[in-house]
Backbone as XML, in Angstrom:
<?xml version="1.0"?>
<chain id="A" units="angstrom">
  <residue number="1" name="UNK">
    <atom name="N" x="86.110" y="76.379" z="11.869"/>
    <atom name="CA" x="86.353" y="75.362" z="10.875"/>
    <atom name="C" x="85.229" y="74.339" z="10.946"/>
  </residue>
  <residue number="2" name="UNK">
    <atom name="N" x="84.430" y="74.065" z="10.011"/>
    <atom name="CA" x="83.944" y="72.890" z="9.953"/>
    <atom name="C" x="84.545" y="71.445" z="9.150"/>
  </residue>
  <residue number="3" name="UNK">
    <atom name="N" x="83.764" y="70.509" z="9.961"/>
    <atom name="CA" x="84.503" y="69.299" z="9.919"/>
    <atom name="C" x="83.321" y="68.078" z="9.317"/>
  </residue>
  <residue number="4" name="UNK">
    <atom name="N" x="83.350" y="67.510" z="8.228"/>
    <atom name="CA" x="82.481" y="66.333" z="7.946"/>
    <atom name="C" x="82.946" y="64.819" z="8.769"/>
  </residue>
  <residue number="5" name="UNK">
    <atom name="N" x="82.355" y="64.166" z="9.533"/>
    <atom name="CA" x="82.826" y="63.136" z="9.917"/>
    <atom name="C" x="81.675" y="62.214" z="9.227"/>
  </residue>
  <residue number="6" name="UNK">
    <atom name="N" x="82.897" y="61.173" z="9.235"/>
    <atom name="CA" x="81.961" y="59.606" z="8.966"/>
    <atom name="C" x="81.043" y="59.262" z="9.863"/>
  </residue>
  <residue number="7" name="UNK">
    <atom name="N" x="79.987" y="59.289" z="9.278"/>
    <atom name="CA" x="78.555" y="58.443" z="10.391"/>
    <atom name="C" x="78.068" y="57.118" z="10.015"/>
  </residue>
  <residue number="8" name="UNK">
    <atom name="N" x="77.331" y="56.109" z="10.528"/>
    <atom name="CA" x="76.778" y="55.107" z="9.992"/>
    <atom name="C" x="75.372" y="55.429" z="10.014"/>
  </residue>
  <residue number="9" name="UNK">
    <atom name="N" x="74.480" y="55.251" z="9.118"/>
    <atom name="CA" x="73.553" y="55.283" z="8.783"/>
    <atom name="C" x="72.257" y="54.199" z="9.756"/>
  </residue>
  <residue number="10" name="UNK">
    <atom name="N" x="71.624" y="54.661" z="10.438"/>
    <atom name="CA" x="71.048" y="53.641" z="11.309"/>
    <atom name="C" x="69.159" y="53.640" z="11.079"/>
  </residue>
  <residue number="11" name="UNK">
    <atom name="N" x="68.699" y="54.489" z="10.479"/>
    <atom name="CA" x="67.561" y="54.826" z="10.373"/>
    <atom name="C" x="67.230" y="55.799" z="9.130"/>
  </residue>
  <residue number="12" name="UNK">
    <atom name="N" x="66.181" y="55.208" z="8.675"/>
    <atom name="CA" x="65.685" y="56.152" z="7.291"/>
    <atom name="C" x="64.130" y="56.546" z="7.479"/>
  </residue>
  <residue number="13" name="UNK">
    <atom name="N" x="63.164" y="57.555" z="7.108"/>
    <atom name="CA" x="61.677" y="57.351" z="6.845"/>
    <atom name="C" x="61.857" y="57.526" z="5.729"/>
  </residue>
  <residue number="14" name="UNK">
    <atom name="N" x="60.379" y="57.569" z="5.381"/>
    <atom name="CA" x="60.103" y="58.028" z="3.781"/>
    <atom name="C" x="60.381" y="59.473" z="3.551"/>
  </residue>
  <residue number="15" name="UNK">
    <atom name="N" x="60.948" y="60.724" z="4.222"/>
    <atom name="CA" x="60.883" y="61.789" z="3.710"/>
    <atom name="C" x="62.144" y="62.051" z="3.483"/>
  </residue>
  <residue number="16" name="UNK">
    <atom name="N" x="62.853" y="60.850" z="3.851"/>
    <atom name="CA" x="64.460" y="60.623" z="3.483"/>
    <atom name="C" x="65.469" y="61.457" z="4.853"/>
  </residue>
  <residue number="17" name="UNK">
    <atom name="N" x="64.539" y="61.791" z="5.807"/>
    <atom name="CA" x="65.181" y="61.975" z="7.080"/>
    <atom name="C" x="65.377" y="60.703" z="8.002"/>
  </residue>
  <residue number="18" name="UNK">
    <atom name="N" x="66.819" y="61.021" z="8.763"/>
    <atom name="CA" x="66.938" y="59.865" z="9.579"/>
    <atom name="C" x="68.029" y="60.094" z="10.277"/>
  </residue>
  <residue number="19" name="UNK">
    <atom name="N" x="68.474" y="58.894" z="11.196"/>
    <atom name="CA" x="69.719" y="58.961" z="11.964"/>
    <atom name="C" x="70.776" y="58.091" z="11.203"/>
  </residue>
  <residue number="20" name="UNK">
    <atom name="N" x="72.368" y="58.941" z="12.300"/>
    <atom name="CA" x="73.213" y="58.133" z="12.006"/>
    <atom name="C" x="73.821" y="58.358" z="13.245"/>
  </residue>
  <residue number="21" name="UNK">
    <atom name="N" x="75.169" y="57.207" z="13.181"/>
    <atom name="CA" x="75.240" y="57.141" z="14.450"/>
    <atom name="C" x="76.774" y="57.584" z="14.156"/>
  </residue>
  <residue number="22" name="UNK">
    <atom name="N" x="77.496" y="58.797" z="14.684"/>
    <atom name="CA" x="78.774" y="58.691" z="15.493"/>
    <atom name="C" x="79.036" y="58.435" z="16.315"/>
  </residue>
  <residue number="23" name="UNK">
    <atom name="N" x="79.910" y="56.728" z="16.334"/>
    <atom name="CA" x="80.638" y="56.056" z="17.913"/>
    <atom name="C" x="79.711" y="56.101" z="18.699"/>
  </residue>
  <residue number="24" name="UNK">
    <atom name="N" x="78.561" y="55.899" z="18.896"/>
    <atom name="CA" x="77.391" y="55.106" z="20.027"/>
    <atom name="C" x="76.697" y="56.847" z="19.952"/>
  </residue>
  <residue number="25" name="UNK">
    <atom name="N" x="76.891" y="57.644" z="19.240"/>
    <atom name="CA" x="76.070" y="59.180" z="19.336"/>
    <atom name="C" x="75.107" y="59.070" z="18.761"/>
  </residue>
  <residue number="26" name="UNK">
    <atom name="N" x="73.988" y="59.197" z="18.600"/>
    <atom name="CA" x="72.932" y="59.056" z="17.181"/>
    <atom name="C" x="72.250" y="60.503" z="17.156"/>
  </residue>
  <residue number="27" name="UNK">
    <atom name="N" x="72.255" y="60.668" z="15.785"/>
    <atom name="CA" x="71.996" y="62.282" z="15.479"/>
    <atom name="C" x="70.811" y="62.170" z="14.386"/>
  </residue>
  <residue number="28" name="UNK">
    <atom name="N" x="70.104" y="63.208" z="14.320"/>
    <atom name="CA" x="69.484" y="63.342" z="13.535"/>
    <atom name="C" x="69.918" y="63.950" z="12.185"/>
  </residue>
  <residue number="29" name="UNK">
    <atom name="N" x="69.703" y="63.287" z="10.925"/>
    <atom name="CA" x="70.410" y="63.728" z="9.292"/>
    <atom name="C" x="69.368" y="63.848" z="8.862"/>
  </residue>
  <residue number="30" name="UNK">
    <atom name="N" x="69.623" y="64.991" z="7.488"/>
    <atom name="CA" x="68.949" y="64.652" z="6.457"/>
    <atom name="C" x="69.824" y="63.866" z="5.511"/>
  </residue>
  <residue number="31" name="UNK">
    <atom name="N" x="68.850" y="63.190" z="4.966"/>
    <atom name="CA" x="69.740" y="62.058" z="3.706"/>
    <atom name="C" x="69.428" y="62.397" z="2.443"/>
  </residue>
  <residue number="32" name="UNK">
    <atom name="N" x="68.520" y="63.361" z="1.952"/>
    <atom name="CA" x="67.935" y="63.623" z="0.861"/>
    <atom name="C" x="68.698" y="64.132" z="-0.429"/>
  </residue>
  <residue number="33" name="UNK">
    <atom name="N" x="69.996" y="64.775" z="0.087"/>
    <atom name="CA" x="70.901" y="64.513" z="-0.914"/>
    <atom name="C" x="71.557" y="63.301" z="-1.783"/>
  </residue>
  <residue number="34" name="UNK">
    <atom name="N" x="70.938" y="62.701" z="-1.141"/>
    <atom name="CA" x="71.925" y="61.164" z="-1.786"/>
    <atom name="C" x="70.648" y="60.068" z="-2.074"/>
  </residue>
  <residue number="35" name="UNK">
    <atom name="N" x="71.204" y="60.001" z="-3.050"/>
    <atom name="CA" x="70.352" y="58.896" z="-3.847"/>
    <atom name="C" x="70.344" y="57.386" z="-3.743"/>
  </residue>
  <residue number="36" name="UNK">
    <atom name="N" x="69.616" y="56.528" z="-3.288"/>
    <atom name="CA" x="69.681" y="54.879" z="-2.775"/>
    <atom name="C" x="70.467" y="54.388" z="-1.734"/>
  </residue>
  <residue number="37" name="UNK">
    <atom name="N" x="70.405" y="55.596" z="-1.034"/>
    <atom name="CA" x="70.566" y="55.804" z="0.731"/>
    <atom name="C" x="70.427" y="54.618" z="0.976"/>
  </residue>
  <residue number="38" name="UNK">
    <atom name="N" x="70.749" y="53.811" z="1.956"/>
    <atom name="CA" x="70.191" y="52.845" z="2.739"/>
    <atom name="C" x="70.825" y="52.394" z="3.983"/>
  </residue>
  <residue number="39" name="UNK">
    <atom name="N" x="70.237" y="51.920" z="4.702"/>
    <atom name="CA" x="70.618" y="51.811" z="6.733"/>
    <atom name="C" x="71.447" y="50.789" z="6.496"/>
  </residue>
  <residue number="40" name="UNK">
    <atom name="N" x="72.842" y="51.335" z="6.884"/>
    <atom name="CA" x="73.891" y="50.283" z="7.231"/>
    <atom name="C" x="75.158" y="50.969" z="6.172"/>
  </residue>
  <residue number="41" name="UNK">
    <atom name="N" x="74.892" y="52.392" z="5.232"/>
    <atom name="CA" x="75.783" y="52.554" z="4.391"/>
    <atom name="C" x="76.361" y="54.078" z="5.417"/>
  </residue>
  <residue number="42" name="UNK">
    <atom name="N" x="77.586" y="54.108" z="5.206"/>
    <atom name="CA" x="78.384" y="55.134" z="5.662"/>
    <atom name="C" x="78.264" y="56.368" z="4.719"/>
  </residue>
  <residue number="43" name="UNK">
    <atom name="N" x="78.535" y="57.763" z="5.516"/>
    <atom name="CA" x="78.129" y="58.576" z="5.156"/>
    <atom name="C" x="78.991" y="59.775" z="5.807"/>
  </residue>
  <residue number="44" name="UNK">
    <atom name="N" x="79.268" y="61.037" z="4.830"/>
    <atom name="CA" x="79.976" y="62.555" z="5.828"/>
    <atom name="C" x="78.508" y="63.171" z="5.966"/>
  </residue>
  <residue number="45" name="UNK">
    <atom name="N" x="78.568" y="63.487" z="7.055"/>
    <atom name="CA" x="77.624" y="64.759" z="7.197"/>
    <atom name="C" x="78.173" y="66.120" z="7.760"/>
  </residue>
  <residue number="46" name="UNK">
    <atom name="N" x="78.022" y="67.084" z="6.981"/>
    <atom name="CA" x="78.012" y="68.155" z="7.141"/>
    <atom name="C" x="76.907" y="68.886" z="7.779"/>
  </residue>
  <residue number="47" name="UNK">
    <atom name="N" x="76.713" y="69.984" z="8.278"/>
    <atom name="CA" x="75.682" y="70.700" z="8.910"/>
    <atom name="C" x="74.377" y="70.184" z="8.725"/>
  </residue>
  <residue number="48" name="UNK">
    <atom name="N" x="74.397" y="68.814" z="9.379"/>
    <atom name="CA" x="73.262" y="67.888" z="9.803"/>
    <atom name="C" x="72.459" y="67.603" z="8.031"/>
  </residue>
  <residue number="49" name="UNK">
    <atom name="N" x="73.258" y="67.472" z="7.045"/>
    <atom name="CA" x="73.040" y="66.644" z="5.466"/>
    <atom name="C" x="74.326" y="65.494" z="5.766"/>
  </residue>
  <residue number="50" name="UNK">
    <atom name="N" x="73.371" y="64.408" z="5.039"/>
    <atom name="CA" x="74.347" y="63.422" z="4.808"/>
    <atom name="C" x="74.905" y="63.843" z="3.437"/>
  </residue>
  <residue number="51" name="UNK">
    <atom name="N" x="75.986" y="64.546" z="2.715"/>
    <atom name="CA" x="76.563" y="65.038" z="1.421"/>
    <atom name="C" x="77.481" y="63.969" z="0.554"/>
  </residue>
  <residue number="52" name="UNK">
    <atom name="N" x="78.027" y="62.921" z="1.189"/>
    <atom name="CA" x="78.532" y="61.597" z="0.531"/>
    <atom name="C" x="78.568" y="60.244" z="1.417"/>
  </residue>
  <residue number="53" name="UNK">
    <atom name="N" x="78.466" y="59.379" z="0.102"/>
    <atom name="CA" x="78.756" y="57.960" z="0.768"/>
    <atom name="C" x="80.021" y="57.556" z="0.464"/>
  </residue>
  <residue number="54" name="UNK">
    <atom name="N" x="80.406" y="56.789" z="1.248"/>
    <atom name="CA" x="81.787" y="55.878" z="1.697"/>
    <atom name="C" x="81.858" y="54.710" z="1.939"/>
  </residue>
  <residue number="55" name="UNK">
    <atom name="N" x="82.577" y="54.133" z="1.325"/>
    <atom name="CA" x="82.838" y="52.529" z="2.182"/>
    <atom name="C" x="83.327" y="52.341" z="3.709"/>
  </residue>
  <residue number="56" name="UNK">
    <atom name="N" x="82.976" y="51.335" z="4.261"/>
    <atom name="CA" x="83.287" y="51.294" z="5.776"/>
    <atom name="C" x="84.865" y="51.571" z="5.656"/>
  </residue>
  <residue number="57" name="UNK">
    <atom name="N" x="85.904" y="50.728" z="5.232"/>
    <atom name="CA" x="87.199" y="50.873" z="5.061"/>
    <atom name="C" x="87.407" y="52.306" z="4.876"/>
  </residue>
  <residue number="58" name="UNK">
    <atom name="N" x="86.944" y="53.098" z="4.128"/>
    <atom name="CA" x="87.693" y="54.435" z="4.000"/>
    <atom name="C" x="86.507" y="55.475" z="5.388"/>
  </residue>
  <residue number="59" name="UNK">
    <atom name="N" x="85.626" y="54.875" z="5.757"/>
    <atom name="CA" x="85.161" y="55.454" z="7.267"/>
    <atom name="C" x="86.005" y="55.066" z="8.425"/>
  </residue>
  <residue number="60" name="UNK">
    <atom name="N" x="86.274" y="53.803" z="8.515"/>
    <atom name="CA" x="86.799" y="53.444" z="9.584"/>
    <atom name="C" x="88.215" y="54.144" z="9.298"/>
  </residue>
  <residue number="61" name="UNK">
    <atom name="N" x="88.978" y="54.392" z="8.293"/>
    <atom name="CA" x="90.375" y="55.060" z="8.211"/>
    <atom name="C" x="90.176" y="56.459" z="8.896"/>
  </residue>
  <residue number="62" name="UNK">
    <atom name="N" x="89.452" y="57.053" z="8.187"/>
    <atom name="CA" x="89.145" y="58.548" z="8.168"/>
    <atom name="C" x="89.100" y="58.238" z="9.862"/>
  </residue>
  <residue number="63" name="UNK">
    <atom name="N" x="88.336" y="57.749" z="10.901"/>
    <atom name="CA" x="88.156" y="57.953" z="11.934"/>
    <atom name="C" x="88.997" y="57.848" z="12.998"/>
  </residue>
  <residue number="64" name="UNK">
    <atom name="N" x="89.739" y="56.780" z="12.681"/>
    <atom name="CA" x="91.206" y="56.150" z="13.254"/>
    <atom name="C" x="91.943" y="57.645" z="13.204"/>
  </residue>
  <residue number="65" name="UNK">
    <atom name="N" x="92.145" y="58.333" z="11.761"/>
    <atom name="CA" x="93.114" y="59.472" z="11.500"/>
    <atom name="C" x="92.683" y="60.363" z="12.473"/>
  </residue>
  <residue number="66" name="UNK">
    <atom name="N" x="91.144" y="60.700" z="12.464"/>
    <atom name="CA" x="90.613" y="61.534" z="13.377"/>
    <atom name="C" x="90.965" y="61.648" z="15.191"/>
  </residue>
  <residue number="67" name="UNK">
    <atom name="N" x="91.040" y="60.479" z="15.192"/>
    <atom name="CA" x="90.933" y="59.722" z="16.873"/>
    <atom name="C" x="92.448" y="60.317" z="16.953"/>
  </residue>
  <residue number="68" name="UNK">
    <atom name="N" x="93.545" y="60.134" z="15.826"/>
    <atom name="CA" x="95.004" y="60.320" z="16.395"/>
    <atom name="C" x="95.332" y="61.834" z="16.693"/>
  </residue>
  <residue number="69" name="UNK">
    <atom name="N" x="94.777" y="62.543" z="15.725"/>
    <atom name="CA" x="94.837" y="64.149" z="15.722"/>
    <atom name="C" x="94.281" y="64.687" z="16.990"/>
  </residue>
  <residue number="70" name="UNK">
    <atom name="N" x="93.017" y="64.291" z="17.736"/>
    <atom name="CA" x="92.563" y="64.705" z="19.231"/>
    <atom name="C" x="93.296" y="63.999" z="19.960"/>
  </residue>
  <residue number="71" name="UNK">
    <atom name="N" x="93.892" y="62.939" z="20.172"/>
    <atom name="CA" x="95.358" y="62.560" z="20.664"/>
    <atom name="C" x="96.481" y="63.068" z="20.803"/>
  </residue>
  <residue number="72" name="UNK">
    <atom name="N" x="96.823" y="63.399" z="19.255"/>
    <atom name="CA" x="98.245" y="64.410" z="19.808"/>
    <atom name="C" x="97.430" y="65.918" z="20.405"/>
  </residue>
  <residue number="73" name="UNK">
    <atom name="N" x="96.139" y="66.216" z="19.774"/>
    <atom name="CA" x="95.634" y="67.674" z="20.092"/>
    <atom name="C" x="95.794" y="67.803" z="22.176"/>
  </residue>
  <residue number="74" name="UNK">
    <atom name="N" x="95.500" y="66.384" z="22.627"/>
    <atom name="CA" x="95.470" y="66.246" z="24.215"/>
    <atom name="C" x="96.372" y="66.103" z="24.717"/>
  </residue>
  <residue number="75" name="UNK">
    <atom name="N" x="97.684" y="65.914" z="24.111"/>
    <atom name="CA" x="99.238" y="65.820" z="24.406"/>
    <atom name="C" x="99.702" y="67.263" z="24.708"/>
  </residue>
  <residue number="76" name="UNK">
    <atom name="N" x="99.369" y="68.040" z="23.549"/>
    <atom name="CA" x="100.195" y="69.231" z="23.505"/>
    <atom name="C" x="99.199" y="70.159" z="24.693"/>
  </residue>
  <residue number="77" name="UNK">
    <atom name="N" x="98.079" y="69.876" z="25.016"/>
    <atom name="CA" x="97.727" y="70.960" z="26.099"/>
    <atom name="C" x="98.086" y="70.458" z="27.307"/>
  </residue>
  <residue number="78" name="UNK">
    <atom name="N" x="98.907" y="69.261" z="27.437"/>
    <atom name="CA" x="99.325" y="69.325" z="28.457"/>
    <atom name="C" x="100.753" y="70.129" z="29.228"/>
  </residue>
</chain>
C-alpha cells in the first residue's frame, strides 16, 4: 500500500527540486508538479513528488489521524 503523507516544505532551487520535512525527517522532493510552490506551504508527497498542496490545518489533522492509527496499530501487536 502506498501512503501520501503531509510534509512541510523547507527548501526549493530553481529546478523546482527540494526538501520537505516529515516531523524533524527532511527528504528530498520533487516539487515540479505544482505550480507557485513556496517554502513554508504544506504538501502530500507521493513516491518522492510533491502531488498537492494543503493548508497547515488540514496537514496537521491528517497527521494527528495518522499518529492515532500507528497507536492503535502498537496496541494490537501487543
Amino acid at each position: 500500500m502506498c501512503l501520501g503523507i503531509p510534509a512541510k516544505v523547507i527548501q526549493i532551487d530553481e529546478s523546482k527540486l527540494g526538501k520537505v520535512d516529515y516531523l524533524g525527517t527532511k527528504v528530498k522532493t520533487n516539487l515540479s508538479l505544482l505550480e507557485d510552490i513556496k517554502v513554508g506551504d504544506w504538501v502530500i508527497v507521493h513516491a518522492g513528488f510533491a502531488i498537492s498542496v494543503l493548508d497547515e490545518e488540514e496537514a496537521q489533522e491528517t497527521l494527528s489521524l495518522l499518529r492515532e492509527i500507528a497507536a492503535s496499530h502498537q496496541e494490537d501487536e501487543k
